[in-house]
N, C-alpha and C positions, 0 to 999 in steps of 0.2 A: 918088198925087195925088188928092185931093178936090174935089170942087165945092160950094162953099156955095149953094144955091138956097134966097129968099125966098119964103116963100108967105103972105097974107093970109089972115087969119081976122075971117069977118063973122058976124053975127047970121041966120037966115032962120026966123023963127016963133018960137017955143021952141028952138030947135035951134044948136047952132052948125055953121059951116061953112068949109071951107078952100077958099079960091082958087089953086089951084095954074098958074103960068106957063105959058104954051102951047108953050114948051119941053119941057113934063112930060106932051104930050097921051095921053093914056090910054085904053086901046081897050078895058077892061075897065068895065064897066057894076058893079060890086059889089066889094066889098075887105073880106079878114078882119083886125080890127085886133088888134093880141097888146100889153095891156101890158108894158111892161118897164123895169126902173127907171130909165132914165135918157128916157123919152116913150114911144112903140106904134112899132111896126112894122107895114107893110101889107102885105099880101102878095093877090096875083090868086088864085084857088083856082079857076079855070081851069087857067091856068099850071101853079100846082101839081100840077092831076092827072093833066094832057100829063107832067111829070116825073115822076110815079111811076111813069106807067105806062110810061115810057122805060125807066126800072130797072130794072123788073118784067119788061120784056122780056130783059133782061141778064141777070138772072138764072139762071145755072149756065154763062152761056159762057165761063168763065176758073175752070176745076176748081179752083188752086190761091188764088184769093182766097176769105176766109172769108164764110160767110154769115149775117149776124145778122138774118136778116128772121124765122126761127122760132125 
């Protein structure tokens, strides 16, 4: 199941900018945006690097999964 959420897009200086629904509030202060062909994805790169390093800790506790980190 998907949720369609509308977000507005306003002008503020030169810049443009997205009003995102207070259903979307976001505790993250900065976002890395990734083109991709069908619009960007955001992603927190906080977040991100709480998960790596979650992995990073995992890392050799399960001998028999392979490892492509090297």
């Amino acid at each position: 199941m998907s949720t369609v959420i509308t977000a507005k897009v306003f002008k503020s200086g030169n810049s443009q900018a997205l009003r995102l629904p207070r259903a979307l509030k976001l505790k993250a202060k900065t976002f890395h945006l990734t083109l991709t062909d069908s619009g960007f994805q955001a992603t927190d790169p906080a977040a991100e690097a709480r998960r790596l390093k979650a992995l990073r800790a995992l890392r050799g506790s399960c001998p028999d999964f392979p490892d492509h980190t090297t």
